[in-house]
C-alpha positions as CSV (number, residue, x, y, z in Angstrom):
1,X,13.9,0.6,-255.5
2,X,14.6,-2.7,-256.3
3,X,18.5,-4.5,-257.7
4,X,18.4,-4.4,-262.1
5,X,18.2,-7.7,-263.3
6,X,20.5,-7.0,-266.0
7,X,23.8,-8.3,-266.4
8,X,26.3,-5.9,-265.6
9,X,29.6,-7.5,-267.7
10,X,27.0,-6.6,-270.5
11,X,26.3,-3.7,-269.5
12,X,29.5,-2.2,-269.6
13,X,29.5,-2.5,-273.2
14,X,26.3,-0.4,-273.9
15,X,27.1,3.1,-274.5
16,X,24.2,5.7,-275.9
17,X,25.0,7.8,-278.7
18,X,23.8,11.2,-279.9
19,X,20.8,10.2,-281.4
20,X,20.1,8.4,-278.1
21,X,20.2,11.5,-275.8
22,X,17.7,12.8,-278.3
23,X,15.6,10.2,-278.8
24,X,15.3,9.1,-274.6
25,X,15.5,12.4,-273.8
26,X,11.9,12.3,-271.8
27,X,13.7,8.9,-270.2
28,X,16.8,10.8,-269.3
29,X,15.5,13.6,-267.2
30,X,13.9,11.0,-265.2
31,X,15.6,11.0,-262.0
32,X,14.1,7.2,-261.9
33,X,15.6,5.9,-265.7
34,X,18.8,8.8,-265.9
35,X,21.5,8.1,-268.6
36,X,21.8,4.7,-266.3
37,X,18.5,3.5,-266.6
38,X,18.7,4.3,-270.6
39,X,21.8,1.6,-270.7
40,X,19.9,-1.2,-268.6
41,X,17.3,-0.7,-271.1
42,X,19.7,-0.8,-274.0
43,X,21.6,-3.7,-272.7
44,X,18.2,-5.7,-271.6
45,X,17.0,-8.5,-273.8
46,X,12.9,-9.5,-273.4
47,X,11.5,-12.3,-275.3
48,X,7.9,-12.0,-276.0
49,X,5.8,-15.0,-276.6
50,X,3.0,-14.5,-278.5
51,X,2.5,-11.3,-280.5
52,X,-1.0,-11.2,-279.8
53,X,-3.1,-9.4,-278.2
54,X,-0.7,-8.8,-275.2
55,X,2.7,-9.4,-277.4
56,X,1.7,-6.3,-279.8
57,X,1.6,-3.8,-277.5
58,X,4.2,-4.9,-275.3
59,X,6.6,-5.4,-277.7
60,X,5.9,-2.1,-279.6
61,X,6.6,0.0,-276.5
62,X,9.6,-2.0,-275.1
63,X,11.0,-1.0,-278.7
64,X,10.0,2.5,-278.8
65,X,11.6,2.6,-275.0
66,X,14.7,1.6,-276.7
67,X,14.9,-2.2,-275.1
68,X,17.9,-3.3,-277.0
69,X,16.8,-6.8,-278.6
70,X,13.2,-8.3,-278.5
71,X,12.7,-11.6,-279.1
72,X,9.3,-12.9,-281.1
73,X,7.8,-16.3,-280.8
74,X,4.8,-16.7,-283.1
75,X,4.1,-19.0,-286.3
76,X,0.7,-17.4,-287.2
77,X,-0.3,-15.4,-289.9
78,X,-2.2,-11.8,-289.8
79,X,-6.0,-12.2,-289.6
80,X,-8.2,-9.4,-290.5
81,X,-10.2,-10.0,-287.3
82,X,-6.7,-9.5,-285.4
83,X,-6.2,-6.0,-286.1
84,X,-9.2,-4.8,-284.2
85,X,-6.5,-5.2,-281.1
86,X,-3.3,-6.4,-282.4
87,X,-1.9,-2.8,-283.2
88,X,1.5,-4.1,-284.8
89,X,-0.4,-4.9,-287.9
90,X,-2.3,-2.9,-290.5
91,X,-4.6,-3.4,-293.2
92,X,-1.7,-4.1,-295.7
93,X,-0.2,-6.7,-293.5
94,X,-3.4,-9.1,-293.8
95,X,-2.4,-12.5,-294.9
96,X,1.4,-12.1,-293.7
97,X,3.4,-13.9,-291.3
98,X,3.0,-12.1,-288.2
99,X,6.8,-11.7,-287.3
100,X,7.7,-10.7,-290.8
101,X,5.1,-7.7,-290.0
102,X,6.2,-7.2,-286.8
103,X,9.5,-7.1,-287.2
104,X,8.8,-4.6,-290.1
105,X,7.0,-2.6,-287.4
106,X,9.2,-2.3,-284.7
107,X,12.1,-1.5,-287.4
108,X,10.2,1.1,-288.2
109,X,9.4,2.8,-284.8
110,X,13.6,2.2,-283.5
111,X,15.6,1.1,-286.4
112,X,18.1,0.5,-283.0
113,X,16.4,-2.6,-281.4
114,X,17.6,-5.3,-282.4
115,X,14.6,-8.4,-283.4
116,X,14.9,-12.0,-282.9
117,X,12.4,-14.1,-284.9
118,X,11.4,-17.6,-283.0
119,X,8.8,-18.8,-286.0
120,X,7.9,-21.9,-283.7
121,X,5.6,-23.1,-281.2
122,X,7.4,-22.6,-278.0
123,X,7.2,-26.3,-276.7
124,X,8.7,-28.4,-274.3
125,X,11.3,-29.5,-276.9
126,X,12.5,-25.4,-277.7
127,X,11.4,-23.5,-274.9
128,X,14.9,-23.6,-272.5
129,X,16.7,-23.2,-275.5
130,X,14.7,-20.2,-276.9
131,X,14.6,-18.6,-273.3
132,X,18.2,-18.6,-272.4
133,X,19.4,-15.6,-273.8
134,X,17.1,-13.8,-272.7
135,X,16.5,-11.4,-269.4
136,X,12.7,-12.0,-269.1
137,X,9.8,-13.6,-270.6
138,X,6.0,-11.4,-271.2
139,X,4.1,-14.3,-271.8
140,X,1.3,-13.3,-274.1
141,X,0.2,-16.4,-274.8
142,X,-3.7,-17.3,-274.3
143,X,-3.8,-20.9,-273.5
144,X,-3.0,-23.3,-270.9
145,X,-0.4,-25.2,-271.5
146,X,1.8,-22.6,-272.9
147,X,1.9,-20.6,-269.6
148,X,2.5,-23.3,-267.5
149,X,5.4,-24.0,-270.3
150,X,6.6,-20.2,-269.3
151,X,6.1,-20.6,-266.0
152,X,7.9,-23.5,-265.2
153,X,11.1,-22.9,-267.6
154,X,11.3,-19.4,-266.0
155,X,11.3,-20.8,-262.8
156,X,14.2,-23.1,-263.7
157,X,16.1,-20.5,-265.4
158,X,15.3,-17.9,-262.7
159,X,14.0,-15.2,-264.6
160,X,11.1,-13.3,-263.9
161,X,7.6,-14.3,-266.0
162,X,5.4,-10.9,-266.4
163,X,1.9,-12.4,-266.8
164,X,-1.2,-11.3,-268.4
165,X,-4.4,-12.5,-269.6
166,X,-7.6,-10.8,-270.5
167,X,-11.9,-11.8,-271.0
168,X,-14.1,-9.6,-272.5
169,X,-14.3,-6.6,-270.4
170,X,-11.4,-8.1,-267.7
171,X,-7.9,-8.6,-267.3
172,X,-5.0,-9.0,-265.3
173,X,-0.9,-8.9,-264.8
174,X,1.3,-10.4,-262.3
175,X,5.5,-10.9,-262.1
176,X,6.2,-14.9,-261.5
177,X,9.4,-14.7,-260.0
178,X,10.5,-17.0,-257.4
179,X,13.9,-16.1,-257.4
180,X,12.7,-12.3,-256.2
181,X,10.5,-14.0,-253.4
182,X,7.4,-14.4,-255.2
183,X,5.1,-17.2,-256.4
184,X,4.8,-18.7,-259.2
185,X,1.7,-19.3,-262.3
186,X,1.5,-23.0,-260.0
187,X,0.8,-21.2,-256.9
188,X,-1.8,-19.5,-258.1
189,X,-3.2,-22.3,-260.3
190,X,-2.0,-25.6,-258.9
191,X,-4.4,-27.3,-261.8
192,X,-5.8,-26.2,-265.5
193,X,-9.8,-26.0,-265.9
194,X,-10.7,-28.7,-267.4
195,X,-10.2,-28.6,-271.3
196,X,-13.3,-26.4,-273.1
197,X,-14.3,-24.4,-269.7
198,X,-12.3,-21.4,-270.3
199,X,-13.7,-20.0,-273.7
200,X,-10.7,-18.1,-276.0
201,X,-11.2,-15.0,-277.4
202,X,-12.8,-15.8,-280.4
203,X,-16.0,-17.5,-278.6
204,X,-16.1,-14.9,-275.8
205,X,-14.9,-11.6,-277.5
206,X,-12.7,-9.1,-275.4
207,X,-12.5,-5.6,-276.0
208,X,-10.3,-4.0,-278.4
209,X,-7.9,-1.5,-275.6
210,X,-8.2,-4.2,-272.8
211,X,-5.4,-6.4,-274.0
212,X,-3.5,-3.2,-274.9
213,X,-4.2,-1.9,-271.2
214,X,-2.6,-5.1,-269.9
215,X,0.2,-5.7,-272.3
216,X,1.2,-2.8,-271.8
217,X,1.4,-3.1,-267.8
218,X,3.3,-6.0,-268.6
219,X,5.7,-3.6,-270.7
220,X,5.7,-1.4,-267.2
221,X,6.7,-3.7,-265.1
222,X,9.2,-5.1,-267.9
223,X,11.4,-1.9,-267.9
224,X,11.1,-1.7,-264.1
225,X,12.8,-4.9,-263.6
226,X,15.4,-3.9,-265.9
227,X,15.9,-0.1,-264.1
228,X,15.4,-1.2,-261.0
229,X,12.7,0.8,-260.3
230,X,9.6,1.0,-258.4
231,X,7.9,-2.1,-256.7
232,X,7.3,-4.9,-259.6
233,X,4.2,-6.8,-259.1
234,X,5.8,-9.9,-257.6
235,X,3.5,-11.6,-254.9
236,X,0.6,-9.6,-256.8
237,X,-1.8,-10.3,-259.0
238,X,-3.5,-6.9,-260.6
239,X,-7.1,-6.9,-261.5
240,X,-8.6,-4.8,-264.2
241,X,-12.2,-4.1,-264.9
242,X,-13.0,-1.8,-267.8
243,X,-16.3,-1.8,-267.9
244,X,-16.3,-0.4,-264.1
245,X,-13.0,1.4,-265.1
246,X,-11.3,-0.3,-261.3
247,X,-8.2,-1.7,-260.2
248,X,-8.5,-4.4,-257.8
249,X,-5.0,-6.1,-256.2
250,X,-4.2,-9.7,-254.6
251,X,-2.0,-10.6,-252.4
252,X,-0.2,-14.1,-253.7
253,X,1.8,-16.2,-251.6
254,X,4.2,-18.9,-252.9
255,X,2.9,-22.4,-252.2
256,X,5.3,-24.8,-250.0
257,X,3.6,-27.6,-251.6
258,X,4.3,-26.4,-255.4
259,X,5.8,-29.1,-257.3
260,X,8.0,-26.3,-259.0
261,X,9.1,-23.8,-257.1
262,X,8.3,-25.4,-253.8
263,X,9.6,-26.5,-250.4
264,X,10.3,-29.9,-251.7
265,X,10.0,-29.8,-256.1
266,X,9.4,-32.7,-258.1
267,X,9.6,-31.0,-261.4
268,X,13.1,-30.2,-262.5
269,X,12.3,-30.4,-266.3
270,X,10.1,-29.5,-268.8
271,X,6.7,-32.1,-269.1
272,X,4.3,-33.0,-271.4
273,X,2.1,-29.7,-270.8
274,X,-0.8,-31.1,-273.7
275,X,-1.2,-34.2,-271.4
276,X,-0.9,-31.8,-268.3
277,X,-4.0,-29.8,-269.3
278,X,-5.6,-31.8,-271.1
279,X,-5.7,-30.2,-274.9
280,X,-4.2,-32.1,-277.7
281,X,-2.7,-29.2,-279.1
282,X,-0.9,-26.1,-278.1
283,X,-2.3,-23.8,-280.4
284,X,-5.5,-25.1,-281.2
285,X,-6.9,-26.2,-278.0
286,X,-10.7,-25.1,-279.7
287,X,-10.2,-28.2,-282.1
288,X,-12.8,-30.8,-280.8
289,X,-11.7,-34.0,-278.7
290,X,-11.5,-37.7,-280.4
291,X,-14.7,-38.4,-277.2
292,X,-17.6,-37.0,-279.9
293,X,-17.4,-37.4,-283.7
294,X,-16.6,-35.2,-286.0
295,X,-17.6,-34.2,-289.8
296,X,-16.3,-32.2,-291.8
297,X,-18.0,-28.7,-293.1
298,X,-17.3,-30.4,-296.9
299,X,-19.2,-33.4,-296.0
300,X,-22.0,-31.4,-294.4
301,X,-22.3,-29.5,-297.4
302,X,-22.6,-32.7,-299.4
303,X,-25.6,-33.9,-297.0
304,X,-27.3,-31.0,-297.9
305,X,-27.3,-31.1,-300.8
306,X,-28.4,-34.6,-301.5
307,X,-30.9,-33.7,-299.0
308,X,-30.6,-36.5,-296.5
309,X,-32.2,-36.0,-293.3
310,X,-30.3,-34.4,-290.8
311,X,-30.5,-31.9,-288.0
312,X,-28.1,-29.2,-287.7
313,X,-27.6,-27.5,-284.1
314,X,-26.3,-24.1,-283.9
315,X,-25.2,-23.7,-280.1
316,X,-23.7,-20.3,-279.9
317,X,-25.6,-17.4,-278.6
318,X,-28.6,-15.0,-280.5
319,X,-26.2,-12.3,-280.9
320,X,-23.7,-14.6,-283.0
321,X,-26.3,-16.4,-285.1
322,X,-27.3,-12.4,-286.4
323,X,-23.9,-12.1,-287.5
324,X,-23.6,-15.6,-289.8
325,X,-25.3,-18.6,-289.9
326,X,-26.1,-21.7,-292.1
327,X,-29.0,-22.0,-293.5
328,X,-31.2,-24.3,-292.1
329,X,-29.4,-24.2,-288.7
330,X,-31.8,-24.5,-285.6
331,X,-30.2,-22.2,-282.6
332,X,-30.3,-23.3,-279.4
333,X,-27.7,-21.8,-277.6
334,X,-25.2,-23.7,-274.9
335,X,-26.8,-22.4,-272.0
336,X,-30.3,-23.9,-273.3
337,X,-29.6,-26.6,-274.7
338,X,-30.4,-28.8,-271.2
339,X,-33.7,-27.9,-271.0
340,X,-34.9,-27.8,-275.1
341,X,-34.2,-31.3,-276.0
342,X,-37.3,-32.1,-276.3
343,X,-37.1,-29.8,-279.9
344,X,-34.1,-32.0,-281.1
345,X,-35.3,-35.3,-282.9
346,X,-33.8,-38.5,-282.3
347,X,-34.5,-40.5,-284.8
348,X,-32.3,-38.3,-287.4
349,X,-28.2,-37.4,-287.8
350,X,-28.0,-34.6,-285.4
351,X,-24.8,-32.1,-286.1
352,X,-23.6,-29.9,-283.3
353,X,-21.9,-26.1,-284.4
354,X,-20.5,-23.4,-282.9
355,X,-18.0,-20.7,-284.0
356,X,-15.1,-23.1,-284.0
357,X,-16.0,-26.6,-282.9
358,X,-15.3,-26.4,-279.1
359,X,-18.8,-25.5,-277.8
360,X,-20.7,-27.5,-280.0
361,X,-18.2,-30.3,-278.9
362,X,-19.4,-29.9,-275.4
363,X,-22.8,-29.8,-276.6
364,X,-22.8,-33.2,-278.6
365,X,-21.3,-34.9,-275.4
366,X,-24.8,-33.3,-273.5
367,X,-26.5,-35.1,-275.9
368,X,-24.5,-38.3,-276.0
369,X,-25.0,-38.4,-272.1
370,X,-28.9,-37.7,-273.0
371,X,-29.2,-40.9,-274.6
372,X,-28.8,-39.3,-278.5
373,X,-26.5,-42.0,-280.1
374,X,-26.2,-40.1,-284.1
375,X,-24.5,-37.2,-282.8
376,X,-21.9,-35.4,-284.8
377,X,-19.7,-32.5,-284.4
378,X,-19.2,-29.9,-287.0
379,X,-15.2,-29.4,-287.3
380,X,-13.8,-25.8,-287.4
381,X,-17.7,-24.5,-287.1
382,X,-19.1,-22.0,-289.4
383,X,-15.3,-20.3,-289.5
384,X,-14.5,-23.1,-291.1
385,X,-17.5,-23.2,-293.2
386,X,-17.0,-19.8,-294.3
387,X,-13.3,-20.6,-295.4
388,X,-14.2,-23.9,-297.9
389,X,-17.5,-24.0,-298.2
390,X,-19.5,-20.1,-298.4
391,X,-17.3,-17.2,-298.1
392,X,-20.9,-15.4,-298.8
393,X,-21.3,-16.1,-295.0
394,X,-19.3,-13.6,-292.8
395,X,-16.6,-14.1,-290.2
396,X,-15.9,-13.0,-286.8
């Protein structure tokens, strides 16, 4: 069993009452939690970035487990292609700020915990701020610069960074927490992929329980940081595979040479993590780079219809172009697109699409590097299509 990591002048000021007793009972009898356990929880304070995929679980069972305040950070609204996995939300909630809805949520499963609303990017600029209060950070986040953003201000503030990501059929969960002898995100990943080479969610798909599996390992090791129980997965890295329903665990080791948490740091402060990895934004790292040209879906429609000659190139996979497409689109997926230039005319305004704009940006840079010189790309792909031009066409 390892030391709590809650503060124990705030502990001493948490008492459970009779509805407590009653409503941790199953914690209680818990040699492991007790009546002692119960008051780290109460006492404990969590922030939650992102209440995504990972975020929605997590923070739904860190509430029903009676962790007494949850902080939210999170500025989107509810998609209806969220709630296939995003289990804070409903049907009704569709169109709503997702902390509104959340908080609504977790209200309504323990009217007790107590919900801190961050409607922000966490950036640079906030994230210190935001964090202090707090015990711990679950970064739910799913992109790059954001979890090097956790990593780093945990490091700094010596709180412990539960981490979790998931792909398709696979995820995974470690505890960054160099203050507890562990490594950090660095260590593990020194550098980002290069910008476009690790597809989101919404190009690759993921399965609808896998990010509930992980969030809510991250939950797990959450409350037993703040018991003091068990062994947390610091220096670990925990691999899931649902498809071949296995565990697999790593070994981490801190690095000497991290520039964080290392022998000798260089980074004391928070950077420019955009410029870091690469991305231009945060939160929309599938928005195309200024390297390729862009038009909009409004202006393609307007093409179109006068007729002038173009080429439109539909670069996502077989599977995708059966759910929507434009008409007129030629598919050649990604993967293909190398070896079927040949079918692509040069003489004509070629326009690259995809889902969202970030594979078809890739593909349009293939093709500049072929020797194609009136290549576009499509901005926001047929999602955005769908949203200003033909909501006849489905989304996904």
């Amino acid at each position: 069993m390892s030391a709590s990591i809650i503060d124990e002048e705030r502990l001493s000021r948490i008492a459970l009452s009779a509805d407590d007793l009653t409503r941790y009972s199953r914690h209680l009898i818990l040699p492991e939690v007790s009546a002692a356990g119960q008051r780290r929880i109460r006492a404990a304070r969590v922030l939650c970035i992102g209440t995504g995929g990972l975020g929605a679980p997590a923070a739904l069972y860190l509430a029903a487990a009676g962790v007494g305040t949850i902080g939210l950070v999170d500025f989107d609204r509810v998609d209806l292609s969220n709630l296939q996995r995003q289990i804070l939300y409903g049907t009704d909630d569709v169109g709503r700020k997702k902390l509104e809805a959340a908080r609504a949520r977790i209200r309504d499963t323990n009217p007790g915990v107590e919900v801190v609303l961050h409607e922000c990017r966490f950036s640079s600029e906030n994230a210190q701020g935001i964090l202090a209060p707090y015990d711990l950070v679950i970064d739910g986040s799913d992109n790059f610069p954001t979890r090097y953003l956790s990593n780093d201000v945990c490091v700094f503030a010596r709180k412990p960074n539960i981490y979790g990501s998931v792909f398709r059929f696979e995820g995974q969960a470690s505890v960054f927490a160099p203050h507890l002898g562990g490594p950090c995100y660095r260590c593990l990943f020194p550098e980002p992929p290069p910008p476009g080479a690790a597809p989101s969610c919404a190009e690759a798909g993921v399965l609808g329980v896998l990010p509930g599996i992980v969030g809510l390992i991250q939950a797990t090791e959450a409350i037993k940081l703040i018991i003091g129980a068990g062994e947390a997965l610091v220096g670990r890295l925990l691999h899931f595979d649902a498809l071949k329903m296995k565990f697999r665990e790593f070994n981490l080791r801190r690095d000497p040479q991290c520039p964080v948490c290392g022998e000798n740091p260089t980074i004391f402060a928070p950077i420019d993590y955009e410029q870091f990895c690469g991305a231009r934004n945060f939160f929309d790292a599938e928005e195309p780079a200024d390297s390729v040209p862009s038009i909009s879906v409004v202006e393609l429609k307007r093409k179109m219809d006068s007729r002038e000659p173009l080429t439109l190139v539909d670069v996502r996979e077989p599977y995708e172009y059966e759910i929507a497409r434009i008409e007129g689109s030629k598919l050649i997926p990604l993967g293909e697109l190398e070896t079927r230039l040949d079918e692509i005319p040069r003489e004509r305004m070629i326009v690259m699409q995809c889902h969202s704009g970030m594979r078809s940006e890739r593909g349009a840079q293939l093709l500049q590097q072929a020797g194609f010189e009136n290549v576009y790309n499509l901005a926001g792909g047929i999602e955005a299509w769908s949203n200003e031009v033909d909501s006849a066409v489905p989304r996904y």
